[in-house]
N, C-alpha and C positions, 0 to 999 in steps of 0.2 A: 647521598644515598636515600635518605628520608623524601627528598622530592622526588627521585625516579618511581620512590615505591608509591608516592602520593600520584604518582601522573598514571604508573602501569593499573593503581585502585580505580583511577576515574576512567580511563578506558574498559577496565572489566565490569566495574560495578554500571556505568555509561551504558555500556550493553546490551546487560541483563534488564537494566527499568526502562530503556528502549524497546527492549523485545515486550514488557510485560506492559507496558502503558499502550503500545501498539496493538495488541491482542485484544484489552479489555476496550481500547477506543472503538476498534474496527467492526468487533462484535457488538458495544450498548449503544454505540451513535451512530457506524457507518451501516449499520443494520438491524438500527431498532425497532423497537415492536410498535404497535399502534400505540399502547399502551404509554409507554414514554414519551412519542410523538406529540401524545394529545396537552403535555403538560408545558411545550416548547414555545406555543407561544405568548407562555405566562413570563418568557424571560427577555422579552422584547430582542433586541439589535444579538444578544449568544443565542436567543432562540432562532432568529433567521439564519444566522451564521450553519447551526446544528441542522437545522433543514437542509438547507443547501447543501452539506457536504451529505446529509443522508440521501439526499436527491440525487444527487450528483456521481456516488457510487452504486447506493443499493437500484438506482431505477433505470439510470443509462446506462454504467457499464455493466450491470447484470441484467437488466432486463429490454432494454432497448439496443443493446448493441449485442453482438458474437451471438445472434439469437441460431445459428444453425450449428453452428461448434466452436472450437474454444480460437480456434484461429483466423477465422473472418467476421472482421469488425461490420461490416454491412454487406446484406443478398446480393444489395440492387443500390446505383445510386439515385435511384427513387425515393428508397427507403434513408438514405443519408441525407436528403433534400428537404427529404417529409420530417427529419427530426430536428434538421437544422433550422425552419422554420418555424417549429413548438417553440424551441428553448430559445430563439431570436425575438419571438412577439410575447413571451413570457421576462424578460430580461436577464436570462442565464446564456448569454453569450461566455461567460468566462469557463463553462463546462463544454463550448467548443473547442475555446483555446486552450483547454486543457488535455488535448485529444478525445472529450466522451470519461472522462474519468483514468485516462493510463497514463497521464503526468499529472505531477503536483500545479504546473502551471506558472505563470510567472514568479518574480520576488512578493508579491504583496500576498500572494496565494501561499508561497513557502511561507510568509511570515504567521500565516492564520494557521495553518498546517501545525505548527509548531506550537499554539495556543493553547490547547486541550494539555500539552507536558510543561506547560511556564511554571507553575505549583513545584512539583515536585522537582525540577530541575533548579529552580531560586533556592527551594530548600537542600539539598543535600550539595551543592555548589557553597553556599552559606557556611555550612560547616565543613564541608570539604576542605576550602582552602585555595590555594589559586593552582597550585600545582595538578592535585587534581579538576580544577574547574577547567584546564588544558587541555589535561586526559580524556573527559567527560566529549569534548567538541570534536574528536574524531568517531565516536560513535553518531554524536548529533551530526556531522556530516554526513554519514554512510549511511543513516536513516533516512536523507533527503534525496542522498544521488541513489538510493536503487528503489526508493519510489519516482524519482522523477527520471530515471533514466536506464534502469534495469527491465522494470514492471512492463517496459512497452513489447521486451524481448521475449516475456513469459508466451507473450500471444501473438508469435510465431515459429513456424516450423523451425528446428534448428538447422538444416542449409541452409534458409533465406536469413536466419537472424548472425549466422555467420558471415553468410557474403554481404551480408549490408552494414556490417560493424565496423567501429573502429578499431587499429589495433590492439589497444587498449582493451577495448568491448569484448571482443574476441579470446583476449584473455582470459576474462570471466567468465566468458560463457564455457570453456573447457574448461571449467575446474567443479569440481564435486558439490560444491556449494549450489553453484547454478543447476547443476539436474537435478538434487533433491528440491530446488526450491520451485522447479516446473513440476513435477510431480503433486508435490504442497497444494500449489497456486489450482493447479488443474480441478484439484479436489474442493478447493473452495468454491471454485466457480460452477461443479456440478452441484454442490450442496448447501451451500453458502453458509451453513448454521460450525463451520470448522475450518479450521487453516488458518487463520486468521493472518498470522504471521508472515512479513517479506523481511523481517530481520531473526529469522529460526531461532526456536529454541522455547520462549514462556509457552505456547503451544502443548507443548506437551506437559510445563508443567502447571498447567490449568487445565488441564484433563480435556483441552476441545483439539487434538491431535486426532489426523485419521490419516494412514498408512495405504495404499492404493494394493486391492487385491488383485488378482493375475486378471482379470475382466478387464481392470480398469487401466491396469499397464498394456494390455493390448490396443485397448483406445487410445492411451497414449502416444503411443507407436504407429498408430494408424495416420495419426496426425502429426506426424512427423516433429514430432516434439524429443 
């Protein structure tokens, strides 16, 4: 009984410092300020790594790509040619093969992905115990597959992300979880400074929560979200 309750802590408590290490990441590093920026290349080989992934989200998938609304990735594929050529003769090809920022990207991509939480995860695994260190790895999965395989579905209508899903996918997407989390997601990308979260919940309890008012649900809807 003491390991069930040890495996169900590291799944809950797994969660919670998932949801809340995602928040505080997504806000100081995947959309830092100039001000933080400027101190990145004092830390050589984690300072490019921290570039890169703020490159890589705050410039392409917010500002280089879905520049007309939240559900087309490119106007023109003029415009997908013209960026594919930037980030090919700069040597960010791995933020092609990442979709533009809407997958995590390969295994070596998941494993950097994961780097920013190695700290706190070695420590509370340490004292945890192994049972919950069990517990703890189905939240660190679900962290990875619905950033690398949920996220892409935020940023389409939901008939196209139904008829293009798997049955599995499909699942998700009808459950309550997923249309609050398009709702969420919609509002980060009009304001970027809130939402932070794709595993719900530290959001709100780090006060950067923003709830979509009847304007913003009509946009929603407009877009077949």
């Amino acid at each position: 009984m003491i390991a069930f309750d040890q495996f169900v802590l590291g799944i809950s408590l797994g969660y919670l410092f998932f949801s809340i290490a995602e928040s505080i990441v997504h806000n100081y590093i995947l959309h830092a300020k100039r001000r933080t920026r400027a101190y990145w290349p004092k830390l050589g080989f984690l300072g490019a790594y921290l570039r890169n992934s703020w490159y890589s989200h705050h410039v392409v998938h917010h500002q280089r790509t879905f520049r007309s609304n939240h559900v087309t990735l490119f106007d023109s594929e003029h415009q997908k040619e013209e960026l594919n050529q930037f980030l090919t003769e700069n040597g960010k090809n791995s933020i092609i093969f990442s979709s533009y920022g809407l997958r995590v990207g390969d295994f070596f991509e998941k494993i950097k992905y994961l780097c920013p939480h190695l700290p706190w995860i070695i420590t509370v695994c340490y004292f945890g115990g192994g049972w919950f260190t069990l517990g703890l790895c189905i939240p660190l999965c679900f962290y990875i597959w619905i950033a690398e395989y949920v996220h892409p579905y935020l940023h389409f209508p939901y008939n196209q992300a139904i008829n293009s899903a798997s049955t599995l996918m499909r699942f998700v997407l009808r459950t309550q979880y997923f249309r609050l989390l398009t709702q969420h997601h919609y509002l980060h990308h009009k304001y970027s400074n809130c939402n932070f979260n794709l595993m719900l919940g530290a959001d709100r309890l780090l006060g950067c929560h923003q709830s979509p008012n009847e304007k913003e649900l009509i946009e929603i809807n407009k877009l077949g979200l």
